[in-house]
C-alpha positions as CSV (number, residue, x, y, z in Angstrom):
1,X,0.0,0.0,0.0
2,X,2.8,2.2,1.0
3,X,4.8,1.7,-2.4
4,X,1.0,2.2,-4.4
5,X,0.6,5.6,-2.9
6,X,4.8,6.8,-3.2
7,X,4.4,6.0,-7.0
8,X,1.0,8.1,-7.1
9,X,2.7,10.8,-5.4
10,X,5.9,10.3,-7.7
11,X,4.0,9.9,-10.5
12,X,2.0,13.3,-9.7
13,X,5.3,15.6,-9.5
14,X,6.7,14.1,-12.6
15,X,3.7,14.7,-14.6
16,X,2.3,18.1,-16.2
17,X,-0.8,18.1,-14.7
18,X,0.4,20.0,-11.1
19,X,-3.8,20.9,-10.7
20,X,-4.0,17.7,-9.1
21,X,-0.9,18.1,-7.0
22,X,-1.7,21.4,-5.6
23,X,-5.1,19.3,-4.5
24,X,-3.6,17.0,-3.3
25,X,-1.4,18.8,-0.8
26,X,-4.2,21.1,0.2
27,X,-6.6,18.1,1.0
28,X,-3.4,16.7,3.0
29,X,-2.4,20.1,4.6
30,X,-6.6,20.3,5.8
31,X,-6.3,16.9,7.1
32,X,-3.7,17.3,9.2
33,X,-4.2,20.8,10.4
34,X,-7.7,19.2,11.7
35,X,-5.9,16.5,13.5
36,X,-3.8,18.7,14.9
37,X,-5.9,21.1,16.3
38,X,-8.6,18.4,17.4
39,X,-5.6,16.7,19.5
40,X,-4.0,19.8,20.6
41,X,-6.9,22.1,21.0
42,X,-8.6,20.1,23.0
43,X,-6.4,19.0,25.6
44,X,-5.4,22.4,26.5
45,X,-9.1,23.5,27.3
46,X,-9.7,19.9,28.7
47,X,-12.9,20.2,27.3
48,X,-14.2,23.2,28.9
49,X,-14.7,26.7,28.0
50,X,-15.9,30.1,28.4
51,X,-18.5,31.1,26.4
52,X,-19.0,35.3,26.4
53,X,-21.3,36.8,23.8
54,X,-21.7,40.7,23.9
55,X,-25.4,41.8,22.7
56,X,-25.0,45.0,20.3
57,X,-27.4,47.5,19.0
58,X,-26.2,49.3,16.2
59,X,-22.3,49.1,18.0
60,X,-23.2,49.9,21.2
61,X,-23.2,46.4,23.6
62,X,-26.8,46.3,25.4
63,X,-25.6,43.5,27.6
64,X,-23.2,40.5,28.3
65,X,-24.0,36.5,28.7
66,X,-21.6,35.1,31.5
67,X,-22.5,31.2,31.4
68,X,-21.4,29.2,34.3
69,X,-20.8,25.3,34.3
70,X,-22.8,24.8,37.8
71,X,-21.9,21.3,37.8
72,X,-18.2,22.1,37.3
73,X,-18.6,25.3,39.5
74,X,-16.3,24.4,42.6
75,X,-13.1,23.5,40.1
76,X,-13.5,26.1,38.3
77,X,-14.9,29.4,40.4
78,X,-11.5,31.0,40.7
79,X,-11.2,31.0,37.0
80,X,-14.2,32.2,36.9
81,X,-13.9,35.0,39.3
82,X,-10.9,36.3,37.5
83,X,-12.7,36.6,34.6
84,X,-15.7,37.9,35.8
85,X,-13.4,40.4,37.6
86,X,-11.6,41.8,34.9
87,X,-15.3,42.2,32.9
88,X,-16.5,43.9,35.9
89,X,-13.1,46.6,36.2
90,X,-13.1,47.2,32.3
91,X,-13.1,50.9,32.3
92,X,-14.4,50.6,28.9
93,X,-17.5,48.6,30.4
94,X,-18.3,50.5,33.1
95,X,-18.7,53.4,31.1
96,X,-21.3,51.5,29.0
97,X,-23.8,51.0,31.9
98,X,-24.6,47.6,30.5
99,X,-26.2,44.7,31.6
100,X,-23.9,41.3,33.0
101,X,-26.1,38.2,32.9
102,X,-24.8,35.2,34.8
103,X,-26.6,32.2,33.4
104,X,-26.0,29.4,36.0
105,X,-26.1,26.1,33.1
106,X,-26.5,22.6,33.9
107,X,-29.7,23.4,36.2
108,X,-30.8,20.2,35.1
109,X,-28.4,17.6,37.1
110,X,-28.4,16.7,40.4
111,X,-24.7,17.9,41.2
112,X,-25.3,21.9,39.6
113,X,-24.6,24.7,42.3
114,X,-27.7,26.9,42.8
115,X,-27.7,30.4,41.5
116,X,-27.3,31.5,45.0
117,X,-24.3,29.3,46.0
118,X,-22.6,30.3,42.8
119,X,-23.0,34.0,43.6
120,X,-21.9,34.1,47.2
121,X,-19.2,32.2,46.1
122,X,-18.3,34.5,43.9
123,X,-18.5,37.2,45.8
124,X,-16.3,36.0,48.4
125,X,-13.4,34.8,45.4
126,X,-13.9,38.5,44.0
127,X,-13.3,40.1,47.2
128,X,-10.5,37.8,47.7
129,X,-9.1,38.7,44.3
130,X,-9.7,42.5,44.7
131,X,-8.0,42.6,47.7
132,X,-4.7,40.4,46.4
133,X,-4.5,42.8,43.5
134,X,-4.4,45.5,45.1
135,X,-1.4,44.4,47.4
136,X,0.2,43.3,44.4
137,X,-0.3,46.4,42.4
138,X,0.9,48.7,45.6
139,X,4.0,46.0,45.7
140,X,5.4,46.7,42.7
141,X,5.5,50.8,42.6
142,X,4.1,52.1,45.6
143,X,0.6,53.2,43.6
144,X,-1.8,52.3,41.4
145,X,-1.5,53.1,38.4
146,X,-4.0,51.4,36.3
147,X,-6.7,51.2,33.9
148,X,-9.0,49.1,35.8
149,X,-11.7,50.8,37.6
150,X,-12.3,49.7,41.2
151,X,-14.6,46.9,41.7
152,X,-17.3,47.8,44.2
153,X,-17.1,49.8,47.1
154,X,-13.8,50.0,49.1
155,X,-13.5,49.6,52.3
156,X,-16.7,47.3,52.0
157,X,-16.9,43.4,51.2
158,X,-17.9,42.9,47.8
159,X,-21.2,42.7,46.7
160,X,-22.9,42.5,42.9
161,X,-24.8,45.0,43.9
162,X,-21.9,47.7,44.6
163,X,-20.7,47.8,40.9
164,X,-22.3,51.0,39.6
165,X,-23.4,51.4,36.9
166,X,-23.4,48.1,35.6
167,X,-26.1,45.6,36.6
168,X,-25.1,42.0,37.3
169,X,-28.2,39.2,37.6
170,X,-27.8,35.7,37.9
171,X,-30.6,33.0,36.3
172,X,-30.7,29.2,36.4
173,X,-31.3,27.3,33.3
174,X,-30.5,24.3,31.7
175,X,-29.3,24.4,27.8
176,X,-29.9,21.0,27.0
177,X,-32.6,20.0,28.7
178,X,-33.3,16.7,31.3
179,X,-33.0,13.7,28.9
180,X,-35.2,14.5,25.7
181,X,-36.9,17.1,27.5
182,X,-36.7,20.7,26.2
183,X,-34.0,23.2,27.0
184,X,-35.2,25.5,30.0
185,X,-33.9,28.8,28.8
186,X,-37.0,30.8,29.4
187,X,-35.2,32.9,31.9
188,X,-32.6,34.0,29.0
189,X,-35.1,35.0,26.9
190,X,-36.8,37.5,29.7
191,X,-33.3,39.3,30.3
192,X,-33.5,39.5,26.6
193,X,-36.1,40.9,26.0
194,X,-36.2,43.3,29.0
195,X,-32.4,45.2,27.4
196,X,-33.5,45.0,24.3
């Protein structure tokens, strides 16, 4: 088989016809480009991801989705938190006055964090992390000199509610749905409809 497909390929660069050829390597570059990124691209997100879409209106961004794994919650809530923290201190953001939906997934199974849990827990990582960043920011040079914008009211424990002027809620659903059941997204579609 090996020696069938070296004299097709031989017989391919020795003849006129390099159409074929150039197909040929483009099929085989596609191929293993796929392979490659399936194997490789992959592993490094072990499967999991963040998913942020930014609802527009004519350029200006109405509102963000934040979609939490609440099954995978506890692993994951520092990651989480970070990002959600950096959202939250985007100067850029905060100047939009938009809207931060956290849509607690996986509603559906038995192991998934309430929307409650997930926000206290939260609140307590953020607090954490706003507190170790600004130690770390006073470490280097003595100020801060950023172009974050503080997250939620200083000298105060942090709370969703203290981040003026954007609004964070958080919903439970469940995407997919309990076996062949319909996806419960209902609550998506109110926050949806209520920015737009």
């Amino acid at each position: 088989m090996a020696t069938n497909v070296r004299s097709l390929v031989i017989d391919l660069v020795e003849s006129t016809n390099a159409t074929i050829l150039a197909i040929l390597i483009a099929v085989l570059i596609v191929f293993l480009t796929t392979v490659l990124f399936y194997k490789f691209g992959r592993s490094h997100l072990g499967g999991r991801g963040i998913l942020l879409i930014g609802l527009t209106d004519s350029g200006k961004t109405l509102g963000i989705l934040f979609v939490v794994d609440s099954v995978n919650f506890p692993r994951e809530q520092r990651d989480v938190a970070e990002i959600l923290f950096d959202i939250l201190g985007d100067k850029y953001l905060s100047k939009c006055r938009l809207s931060i939906l956290v849509v607690c997934n996986k509603q559906d199974l038995t192991m998934a964090k309430s929307q409650s849990v997930i926000k206290s827990q939260l609140e307590k990582e953020i607090n954490t992390l706003r507190i170790t960043r600004a130690a770390a920011l006073q470490g280097q040079d003595g100020g801060s000199t950023t172009t974050a914008v503080s997250v939620g009211k200083k000298g105060k424990d942090f709370d969703f509610s203290h981040v003026h002027p954007v609004k964070v809620e958080f919903v439970e659903c469940s995407a997919k749905g309990q076996g062949d059941g319909e996806a419960d997204v209902t609550a998506v579609e109110k926050w949806l409809e209520k920015i737009a």
